[in-house]
N, C-alpha and C positions, 0 to 999 in steps of 0.2 A: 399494567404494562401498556406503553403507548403502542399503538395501531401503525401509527407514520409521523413521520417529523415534516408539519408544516411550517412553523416558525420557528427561527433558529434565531440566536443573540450572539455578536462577535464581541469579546470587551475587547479594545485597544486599536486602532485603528492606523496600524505605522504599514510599513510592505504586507507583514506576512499577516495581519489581522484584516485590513483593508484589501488585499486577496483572496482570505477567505470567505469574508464578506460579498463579494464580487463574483466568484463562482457557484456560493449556494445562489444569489440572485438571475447567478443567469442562469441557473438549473431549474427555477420558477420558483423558487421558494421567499416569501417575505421573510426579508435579515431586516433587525435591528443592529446597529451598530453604533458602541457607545466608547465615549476616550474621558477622561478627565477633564475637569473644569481647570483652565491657565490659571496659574501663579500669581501669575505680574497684573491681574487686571484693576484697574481703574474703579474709586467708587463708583461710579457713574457706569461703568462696565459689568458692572457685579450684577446690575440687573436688568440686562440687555440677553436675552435669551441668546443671539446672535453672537455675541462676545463671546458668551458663557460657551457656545457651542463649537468656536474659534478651531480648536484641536481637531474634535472629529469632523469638520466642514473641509479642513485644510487635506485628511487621511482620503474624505471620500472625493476631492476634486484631483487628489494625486492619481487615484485609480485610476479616475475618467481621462487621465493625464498619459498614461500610464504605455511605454512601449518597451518590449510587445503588449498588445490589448491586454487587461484585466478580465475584460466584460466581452462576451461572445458578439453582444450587441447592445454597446453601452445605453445610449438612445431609449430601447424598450426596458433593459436588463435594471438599467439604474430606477428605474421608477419601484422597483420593489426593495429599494433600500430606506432606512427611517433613520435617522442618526438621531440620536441625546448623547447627554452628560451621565456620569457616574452620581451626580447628585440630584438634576432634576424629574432622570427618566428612570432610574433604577427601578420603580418598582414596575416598570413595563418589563421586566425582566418573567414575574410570575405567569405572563402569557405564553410562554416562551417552551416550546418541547425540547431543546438543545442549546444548551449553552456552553460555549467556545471561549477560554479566557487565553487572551496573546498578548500581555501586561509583559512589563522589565522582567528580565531573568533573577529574581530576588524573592527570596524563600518567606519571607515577614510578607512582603507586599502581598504576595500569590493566599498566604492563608489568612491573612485578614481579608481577601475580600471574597474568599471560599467561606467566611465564616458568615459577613454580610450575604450570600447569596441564602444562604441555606436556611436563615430566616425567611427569606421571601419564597421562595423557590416552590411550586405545586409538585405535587408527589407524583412521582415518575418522572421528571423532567431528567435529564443526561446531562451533565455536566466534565465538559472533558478540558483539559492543559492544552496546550499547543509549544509545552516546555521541550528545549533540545536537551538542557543540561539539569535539568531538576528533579529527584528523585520522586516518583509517584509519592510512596509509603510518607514523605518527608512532609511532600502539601498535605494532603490528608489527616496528617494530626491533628486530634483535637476535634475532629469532624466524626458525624453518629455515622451509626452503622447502614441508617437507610442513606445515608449522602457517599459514603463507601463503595456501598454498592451500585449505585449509581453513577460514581468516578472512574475514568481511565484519560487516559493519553493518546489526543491523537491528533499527531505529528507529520504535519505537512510540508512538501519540499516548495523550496523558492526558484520561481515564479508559479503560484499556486497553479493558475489555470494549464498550466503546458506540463509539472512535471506529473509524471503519473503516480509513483509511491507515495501514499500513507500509513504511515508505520503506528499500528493500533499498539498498545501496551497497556494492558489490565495490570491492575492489584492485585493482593491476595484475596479481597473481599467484592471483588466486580463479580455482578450478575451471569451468568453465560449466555443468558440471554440479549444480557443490553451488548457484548459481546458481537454476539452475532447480530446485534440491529444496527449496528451500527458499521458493521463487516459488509455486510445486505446493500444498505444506505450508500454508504464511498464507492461501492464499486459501482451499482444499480444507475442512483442517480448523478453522482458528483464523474463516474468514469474513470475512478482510480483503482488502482492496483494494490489490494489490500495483503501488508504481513502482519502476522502477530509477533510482537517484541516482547521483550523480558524489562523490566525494571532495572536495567544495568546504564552505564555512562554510557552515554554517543548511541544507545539504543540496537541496531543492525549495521545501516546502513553508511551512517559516520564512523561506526566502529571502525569496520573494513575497509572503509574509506580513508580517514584520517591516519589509520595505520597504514595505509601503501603512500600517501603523502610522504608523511614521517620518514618514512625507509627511505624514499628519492632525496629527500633533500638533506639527509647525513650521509650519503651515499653520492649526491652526485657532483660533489668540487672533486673528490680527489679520484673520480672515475678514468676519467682521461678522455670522456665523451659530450660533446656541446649540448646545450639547452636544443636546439632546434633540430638534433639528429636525434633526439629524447622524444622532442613533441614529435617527429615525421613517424616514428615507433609507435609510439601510445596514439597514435591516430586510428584513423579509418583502417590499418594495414591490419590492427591488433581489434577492429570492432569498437573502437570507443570514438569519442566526437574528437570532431576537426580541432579544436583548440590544445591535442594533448595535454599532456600534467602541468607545465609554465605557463600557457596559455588559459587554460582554465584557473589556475592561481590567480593570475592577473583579474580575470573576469569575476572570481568569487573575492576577490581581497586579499591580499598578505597578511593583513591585521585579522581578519578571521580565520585563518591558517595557523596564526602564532597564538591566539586567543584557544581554539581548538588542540593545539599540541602540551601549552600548556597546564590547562584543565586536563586532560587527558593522564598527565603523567603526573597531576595532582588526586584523580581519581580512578588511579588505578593501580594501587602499590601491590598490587599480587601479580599484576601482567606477565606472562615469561618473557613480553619483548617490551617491558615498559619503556628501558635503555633509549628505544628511539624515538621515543617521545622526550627529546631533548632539543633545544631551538640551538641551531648550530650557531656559530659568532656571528660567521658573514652575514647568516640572514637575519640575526637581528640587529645589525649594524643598519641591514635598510627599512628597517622598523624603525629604528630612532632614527633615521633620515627621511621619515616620511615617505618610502617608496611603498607605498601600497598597493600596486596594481592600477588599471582601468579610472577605478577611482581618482587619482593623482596625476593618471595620464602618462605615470611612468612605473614600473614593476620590473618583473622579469625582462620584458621587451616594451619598448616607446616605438611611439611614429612620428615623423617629422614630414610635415607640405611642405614642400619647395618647389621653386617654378620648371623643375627638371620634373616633377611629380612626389607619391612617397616613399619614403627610405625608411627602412626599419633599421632597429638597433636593438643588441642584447647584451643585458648589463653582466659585464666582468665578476666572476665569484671571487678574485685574487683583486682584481686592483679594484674592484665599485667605481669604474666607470664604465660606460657607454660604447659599444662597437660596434661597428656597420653588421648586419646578418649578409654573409656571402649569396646568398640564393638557398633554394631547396638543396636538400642532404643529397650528395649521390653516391646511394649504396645499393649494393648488390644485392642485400637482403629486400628490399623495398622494392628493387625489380623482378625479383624472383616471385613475392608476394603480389606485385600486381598480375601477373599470369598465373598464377593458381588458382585450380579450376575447382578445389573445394574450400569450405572455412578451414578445414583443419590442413589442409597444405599448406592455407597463406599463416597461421598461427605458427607452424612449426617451422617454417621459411625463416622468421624471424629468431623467433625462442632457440633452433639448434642450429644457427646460423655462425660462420666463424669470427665475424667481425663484430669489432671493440663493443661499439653500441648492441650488437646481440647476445654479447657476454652481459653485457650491465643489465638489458631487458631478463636476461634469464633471471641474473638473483633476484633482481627487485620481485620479478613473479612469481619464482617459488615462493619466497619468504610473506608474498600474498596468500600465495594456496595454502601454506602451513596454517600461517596465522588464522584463515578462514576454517579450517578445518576441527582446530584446536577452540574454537569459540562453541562448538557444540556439547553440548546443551547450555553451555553458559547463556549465552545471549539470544535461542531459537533453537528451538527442537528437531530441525530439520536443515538440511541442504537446500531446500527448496527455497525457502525465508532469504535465505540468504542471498540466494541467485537470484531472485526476483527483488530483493530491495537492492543490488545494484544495477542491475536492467533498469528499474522502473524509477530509481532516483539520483544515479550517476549518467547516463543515458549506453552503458555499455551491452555490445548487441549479445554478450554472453557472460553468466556470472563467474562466479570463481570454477565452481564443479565443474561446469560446461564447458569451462576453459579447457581444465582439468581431463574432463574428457577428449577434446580434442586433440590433445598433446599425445595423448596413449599414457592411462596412469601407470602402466607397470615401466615404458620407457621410463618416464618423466621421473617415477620416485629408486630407481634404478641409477640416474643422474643426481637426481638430490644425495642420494648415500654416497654416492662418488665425490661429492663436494663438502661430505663430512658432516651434514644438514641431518636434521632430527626428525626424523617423518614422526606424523602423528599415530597414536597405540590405533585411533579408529580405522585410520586408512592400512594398516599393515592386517589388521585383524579382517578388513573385507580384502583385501588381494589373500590372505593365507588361508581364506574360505572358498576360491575359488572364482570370483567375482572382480572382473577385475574394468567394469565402470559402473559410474556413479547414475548415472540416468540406463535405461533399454525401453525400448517396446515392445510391450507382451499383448496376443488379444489385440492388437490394435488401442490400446492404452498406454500413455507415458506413466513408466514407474521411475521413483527414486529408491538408493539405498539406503536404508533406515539406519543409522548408527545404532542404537539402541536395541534395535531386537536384531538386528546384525541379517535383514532379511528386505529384498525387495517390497516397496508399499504403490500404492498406485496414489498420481498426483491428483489430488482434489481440486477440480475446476467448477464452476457453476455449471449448471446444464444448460444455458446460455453460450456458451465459450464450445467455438471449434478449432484449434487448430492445423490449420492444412500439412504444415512440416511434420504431425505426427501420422497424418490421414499415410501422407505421402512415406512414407517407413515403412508405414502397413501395408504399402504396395496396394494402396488404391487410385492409383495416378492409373487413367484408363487408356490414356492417350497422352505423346508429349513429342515436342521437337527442343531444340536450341533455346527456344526464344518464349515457350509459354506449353502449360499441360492442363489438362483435364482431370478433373479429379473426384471422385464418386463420393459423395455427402451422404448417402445412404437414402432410405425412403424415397428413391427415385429421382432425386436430386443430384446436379452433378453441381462444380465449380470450374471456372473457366480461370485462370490464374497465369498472369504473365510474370514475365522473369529476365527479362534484361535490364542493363544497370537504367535504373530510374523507372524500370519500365516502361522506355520508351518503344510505339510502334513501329514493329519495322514490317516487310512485308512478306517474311515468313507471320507475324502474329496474323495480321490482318486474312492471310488465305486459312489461318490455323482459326481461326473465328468460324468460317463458315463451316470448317471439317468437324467443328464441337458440336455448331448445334444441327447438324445432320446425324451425329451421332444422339445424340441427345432426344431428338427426330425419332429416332427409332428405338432407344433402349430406356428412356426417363421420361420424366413430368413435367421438367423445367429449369432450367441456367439459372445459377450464380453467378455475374464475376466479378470478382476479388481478389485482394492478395494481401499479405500481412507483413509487408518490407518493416523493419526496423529502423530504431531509430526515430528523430524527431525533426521534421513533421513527419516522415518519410513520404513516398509519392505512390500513389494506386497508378498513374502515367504522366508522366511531364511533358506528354507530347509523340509526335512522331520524329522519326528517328532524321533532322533534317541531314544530316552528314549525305545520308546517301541522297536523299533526294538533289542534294547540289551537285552530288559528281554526276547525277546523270542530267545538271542541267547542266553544268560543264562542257558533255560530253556533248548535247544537242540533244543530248534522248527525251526529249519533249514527249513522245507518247508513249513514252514510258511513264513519266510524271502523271500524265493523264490515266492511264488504265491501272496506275494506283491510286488516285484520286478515286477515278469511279468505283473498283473494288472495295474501298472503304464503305462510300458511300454505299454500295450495294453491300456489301455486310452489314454497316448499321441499317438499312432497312429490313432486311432478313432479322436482324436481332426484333426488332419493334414486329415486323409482321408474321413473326413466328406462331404456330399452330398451338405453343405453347406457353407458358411466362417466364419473364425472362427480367430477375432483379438486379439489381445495379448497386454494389458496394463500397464507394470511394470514399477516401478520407485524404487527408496530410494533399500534395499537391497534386493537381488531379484539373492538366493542361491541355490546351489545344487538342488532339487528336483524342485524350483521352478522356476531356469535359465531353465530346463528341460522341463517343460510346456511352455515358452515362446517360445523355439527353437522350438517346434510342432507346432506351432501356424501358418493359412498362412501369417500373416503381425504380423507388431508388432508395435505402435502406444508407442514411449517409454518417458516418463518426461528426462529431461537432466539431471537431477541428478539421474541416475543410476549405480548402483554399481552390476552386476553381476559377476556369476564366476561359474563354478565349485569347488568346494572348497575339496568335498568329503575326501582329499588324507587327510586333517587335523583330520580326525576321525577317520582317519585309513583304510580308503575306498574308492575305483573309483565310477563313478556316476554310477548308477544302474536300472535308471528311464530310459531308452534309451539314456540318455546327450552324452555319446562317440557317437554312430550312428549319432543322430542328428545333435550335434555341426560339424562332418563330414561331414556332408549329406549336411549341410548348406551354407560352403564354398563350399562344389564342385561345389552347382548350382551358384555359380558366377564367376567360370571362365571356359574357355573354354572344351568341352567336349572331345574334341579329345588329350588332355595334354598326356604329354608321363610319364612314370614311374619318371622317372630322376628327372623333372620337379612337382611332386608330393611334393617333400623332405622338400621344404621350406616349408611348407603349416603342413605336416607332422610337422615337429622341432617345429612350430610354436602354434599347436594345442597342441602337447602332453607337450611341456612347459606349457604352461598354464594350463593342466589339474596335472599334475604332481608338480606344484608349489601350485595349491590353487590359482589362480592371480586371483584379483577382478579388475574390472574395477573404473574408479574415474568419468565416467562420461559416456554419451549416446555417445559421441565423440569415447572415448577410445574404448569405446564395438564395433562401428562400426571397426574402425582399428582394432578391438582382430577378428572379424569375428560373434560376438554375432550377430549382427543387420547386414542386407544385402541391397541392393540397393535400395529395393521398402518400406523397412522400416522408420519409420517416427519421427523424433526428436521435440517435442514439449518444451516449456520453462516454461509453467504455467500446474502445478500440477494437478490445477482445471479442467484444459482442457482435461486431457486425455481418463476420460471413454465416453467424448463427441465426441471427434476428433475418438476415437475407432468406435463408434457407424456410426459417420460416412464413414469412412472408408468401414465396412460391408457395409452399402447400397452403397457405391460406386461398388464395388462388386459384389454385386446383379446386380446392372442397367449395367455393362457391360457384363451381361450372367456368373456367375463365375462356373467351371465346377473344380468338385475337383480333384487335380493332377492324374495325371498316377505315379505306383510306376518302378521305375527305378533301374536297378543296380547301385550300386556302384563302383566305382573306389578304389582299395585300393594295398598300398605299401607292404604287405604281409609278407614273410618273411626278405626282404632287410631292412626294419626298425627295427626289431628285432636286428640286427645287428650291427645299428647306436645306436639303445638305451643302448644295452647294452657294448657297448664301452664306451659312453658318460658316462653314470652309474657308470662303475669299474674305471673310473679314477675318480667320485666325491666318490666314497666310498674310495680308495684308500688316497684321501687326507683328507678324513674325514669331509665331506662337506655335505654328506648323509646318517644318519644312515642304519643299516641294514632295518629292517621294511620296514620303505619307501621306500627304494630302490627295495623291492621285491614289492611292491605294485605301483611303477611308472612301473616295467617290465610287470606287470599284464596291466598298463592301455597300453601301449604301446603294448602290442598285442592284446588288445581289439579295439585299431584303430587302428591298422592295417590289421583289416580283420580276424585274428587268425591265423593259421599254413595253409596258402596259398604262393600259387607262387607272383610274383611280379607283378602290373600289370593285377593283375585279376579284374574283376567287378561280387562282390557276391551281394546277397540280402540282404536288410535290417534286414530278420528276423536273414539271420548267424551272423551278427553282434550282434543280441540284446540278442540270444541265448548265445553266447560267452563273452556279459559283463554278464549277470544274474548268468553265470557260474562263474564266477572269482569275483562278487558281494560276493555271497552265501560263497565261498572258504576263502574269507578275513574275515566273517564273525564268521566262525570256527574256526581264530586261536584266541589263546589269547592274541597275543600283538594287533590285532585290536580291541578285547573287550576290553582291559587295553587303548588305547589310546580314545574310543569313552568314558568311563564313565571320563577318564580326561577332555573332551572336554566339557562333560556334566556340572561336577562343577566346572571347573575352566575357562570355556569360550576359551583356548586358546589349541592349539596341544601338543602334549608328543612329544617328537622326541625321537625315540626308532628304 
């Protein structure tokens, strides 16, 4: 039995092999990755290593190509990838602990070359499919018992590095061991969200998915409801991504939507709803017209540049042409839903809503939850499999049950018998038991209802994995306002967890900071904080909350802007010089105000998909929260202390670039090389992991005596950087590269790290530093082209450059 999987082999090297390939590398692990020798080659090419290697050279420079990133940190990540040929490198394959085959969907191809492997192959190596549509049992013919056992399926969503499901699917002859090493494995080190699947067509996750496709699009020409009141529905309103159902068509393909319904309603003749696995005319009218979505640049909806700017259009299901979209839907349902103060109010806003589109939403949803429910034990042993492979691989923030719950199942299946709808024998037989949802909290544990033994079970998570939304059930929120609570992790440990949209700071959070770890002071060991928003990237904070801070620069309330300034600033140093430790858990975006609380933090416990930055200069502003000091103060404690002036510079260019661009990071990799994340900092790859591996951390902390830093001077380039910046500066404005504004507003951040109007080479204190950004904060504040560029920031999301 292997111990760990160091070297791992990808065969095929298109999107989803060259992907996979791409994330074990940047997990640390040496891939080989091998594609077939071309066709078409040239004598003369035949024995040109390079020629021969043509296919997989072309896979792994798409990667490096590849947007969004492939590779966390392509640069480092890619040097642990090796490519060959299926003919000249194959038998590098017997080195190999895991091998990955992501060849053509074709059943001859797939066991001829399971048959070549298993000749070379050392004993114990795994070898698993990356097949959507190929039956396990079917590859496996012909193949011994020890290669049997050794075989499963494991099925990875597109774009590997972002989505989180992988859907395992054993045989009847897989180990349970290799099983779980490889359950261990995906989640551990890759950071995915591991279900176990059945050997059945479309696996979990396409099931349930491709069947609620299915049902919208024989359902919605003759509904009497548009594409675009569809997608404002199946939005953010209902928990699923900004692109709804047509938007996301467009973006997955039409041709893989009609390929998928197809196969579906060819591999499935016992379905009770095969019926809707049928390709309506109109849509495959623009199948044979080449309308394929995104791809073609025209689908459901096209866009069009013109010099008035862009105009969207959505194509006619009656005539197959092209019409202007009016603007966003405005519906009462979607306004009711944005002031709902819980999920299940904004869910049922919609779903028992009276208008046309929430009649349409309703069927299409039950006829989801049916279908979902009636797939058990077919295709997953549990409710839970199922909920978690669309969470984790459609990006939807609740699965079907959880839907299901929020709706109230005795309402909701009360309404389906009224509509003449078939509830399924399991869900009647738990309501007629007395049980009437599908999740509770018991003990402070999330249970599920077990169909099968018709009896609450408790949801098995790693001991890794906390999550706060059950903590908080269990009424261990110790403390809470409006805008962010406190929450008891046990062992003395609390979490500190904000809660407004984006979780941006506003200044209830910021006074609600220091009321934690006072509390924290006197009843624990040491702060967490974190949070576990959904969705994808989602945000740990995007910032602070600029809305208000402009209506009080509006208003003239100048020291008002200022003694929130300072109170940041004095809360994140309260966090840093706390009596005791205090970890720092960000992931997904994690901006301005609240890269700022992370850099106070003593460690920082970060998911790899993190995107930080200072950004502030986009709204018109330097960071304000202490970010200049900190982000300085950061870097200096890792390298040498006696550095001479000179020797400063890089470090300096390096910093104020980044704060003076806005630069976000693309991953926990990049932050470390930007200097966000420091030595003793910690990179995890599962999501789920972080407020746990946080938590841990603290008590590591604790058990080795942690005494909270001494405050030190700082080292700073004073006024010789002044110098460099505004050099640099008059020749980007000069060529017209930097408007004015900003350019007066990177001079401001550049004397703000640099110490302010000091000699070279001096070491001032933290506080002249934080005194001298709150000054030059407040200053940018007052003008008007920084209140003209934050309310552009505000509605139009993006900078003014003025």
């Amino acid at each position: 039995m292997l111990k760990r999987i160091e070297n791992v082999a990808v065969i095929g090297s298109g999107i989803m092999g060259g992907g996979i390939a791409a994330l074990c590398a940047s997990a640390g692990i040496k891939t080989l990755l091998l594609d077939i020798v071309p066709f078409d080659l040239t004598d003369e090419e035949k024995t040109d290593p390079k020629a021969r290697n043509k296919i997989v050279q072309a896979g792994l420079e798409g990667m490096m190509k590849a947007k969004p990133a492939a590779y966390m940190d392509k640069k480092v990540d890619s040097a642990n990838v090796t490519i060959g040929n299926l003919d000249d490198d194959f038998d590098k394959l017997k080195d190999c602990d895991l091998i990955v085959e992501v060849v053509v969907e074709n059943l001859k191809i797939k066991q001829d070359l399971f048959s070549k492997i298993e000749g070379i192959m050392k004993p114990g190596t795994i070898i698993a499919s990356n097949t959507s549509g190929l039956p396990l049992a079917k590859m496996a013919e012909g193949r011994s018992q020890q290669f049997k056992e050794n075989f499963l399926i494991t099925h990875f969503f597109n774009p590997v590095r972002y989505m989180k499901l992988l859907e395992i699917v054993p045989g009847v002859d897989t180990k349970q061991e290799i099983i779980e090493m490889i359950s261990a494995w995906g989640e551990k080190i890759l950071g995915k969200g591991i279900v176990i699947g059945k050997d059945t067509p479309n696996f979990i996750g396409n099931r349930i998915g491709v069947h609620s496709s299915a049902v919208m699009l024989n359902a919605i020409k003759d509904s009497g409801v548009t594409l675009e009141e569809v997608d404002a529905v199946f939005g953010p309103p209902m928990g699923r991504p900004r692109t709804g159902v047509f938007g996301l068509a467009d973006l997955v393909g039409l041709d893989t939507m009609h390929h998928l319904l197809v196969n579906s309603n060819e591999l499935l003749p016992n379905d009770e709803a095969r019926d809707v696995y049928t390709v309506p005319d109109w849509f495959q009218k623009m199948i044979d017209n080449k309308i394929l979505g995104n791809k073609t640049k025209q689908g459901f909806y096209k866009k069009e540049f013109t010099a008035e700017g862009k105009k969207k259009y959505k194509y006619n299901l009656e005539t197959g042409e092209y019409e202007p979209v009016a603007g966003k839907p405005n519906l009462a349902c979607l306004k009711a839903a944005k002031s709902a103060k819980t999920p299940a109010d904004k869910v049922q806003a919609i779903l028992y809503g009276d208008e046309k589109v929430c009649k349409f939403a309703w069927q299409m949803t039950a006829a989801s939850l049916i279908y979902s429910a009636n797939r058990i034990p077919e295709i997953a042993d549990s409710i839970v499999e199922i909920d978690n492979a669309m969470k984790w691989g459609y990006n939807y923030e609740t699965g079907p049950f959880e839907l299901w719950d929020l709706l109230g199942v005795k309402k909701s299946v009360k309404k389906m018998e009224a509509d003449g709808l078939e509830i399924p024998e399991n869900v009647l037989k738990m309501l007629d038991s007395g049980n009437d949802t599908f999740y509770r909290i018991e003990n402070g544990k999330k249970q599920y209802f077990d169909f099968a033994s018709r009896s609450y079970k408790e949801v098995v998570v790693s001991e890794n994995i906390i999550f706060l939304a059950d903590l908080k059930a269990d009424n261990k929120t110790v403390k809470s306002n409006d805008s962010a609570s406190l929450i008891d992790l046990g062992d003395g440990v609390f979490n500190l967890e904000f809660h407004t949209k984006m979780n941006a700071l506003n200044f209830e959070i910021v006074e609600f900071i220091g009321e934690s770890l006072d509390y924290v002071n006197e009843n624990g060991v040491g702060l967490v904080i974190g949070n576990q928003a959904t969705g994808m990237p989602g945000a740990f904070s995007a910032g602070a909350d600029l809305a208000q801070m402009l209506t009080a620069a509006r208003e003239g309330k100048f020291d008002d802007i200022k003694k929130g300034a300072q109170t940041l600033q004095e809360s994140n140093q309260r966090i840093r010089y706390s009596p005791f430790p205090v970890v720092a858990a960000p992931f997904g975006l994690t901006l301005g105000g609240g890269c700022e609380i992370v850099l106070a933090a003593d460690r920082i416990v970060a998911h790899a998909e993190l995107y930080i930055g200072l950004v502030e200069i986009g709204a018109g502003l330097l960071p304000g929260g202490g970010g200049n000091m900190m982000y300085w103060r950061k870097v200096m404690e890792s390298i040498p202390e006696d550095i001479s002036v000179t020797d400063l510079s890089p470090y300096f260019i390096t910093l104020f670039t980044n704060i003076g661009q806005g630069a976000t990071t693309t991953s926990a990799a990049e932050a470390r090389r930007r200097g966000f994340l420091g030595p003793k900092d910690r990179i995890v790859y599962n999501k789920d992991y972080i407020i746990g591996e946080a938590k841990k951390e603290v008590l590591k902390m604790v058990d080795e005596g942690y005494v909270a830093p001494a405050k030190k001077r700082i080292p700073v380039m004073g006024r010789d950087a002044h110098g460099m910046a505004n050099s640099n500066l008059f020749n980007m404005e000069q060529g017209g590269f930097v408007p004015p504004h900003m350019a007066f507003i990177s001079r401001k951040i550049a004397f703000v790290l640099s110490g302010g109007d000091v000699m070279a080479g001096m070491k001032i204190t933290e506080e002249q530093m934080l005194i001298t950004e709150r000054d030059a904060f407040v200053e940018l504040w007052k003008t008007e082209n920084t209140q003209k560029m934050a309310e552009h920031m505000l509605k139009n999301g993006r900078p003014l450059f003025i």
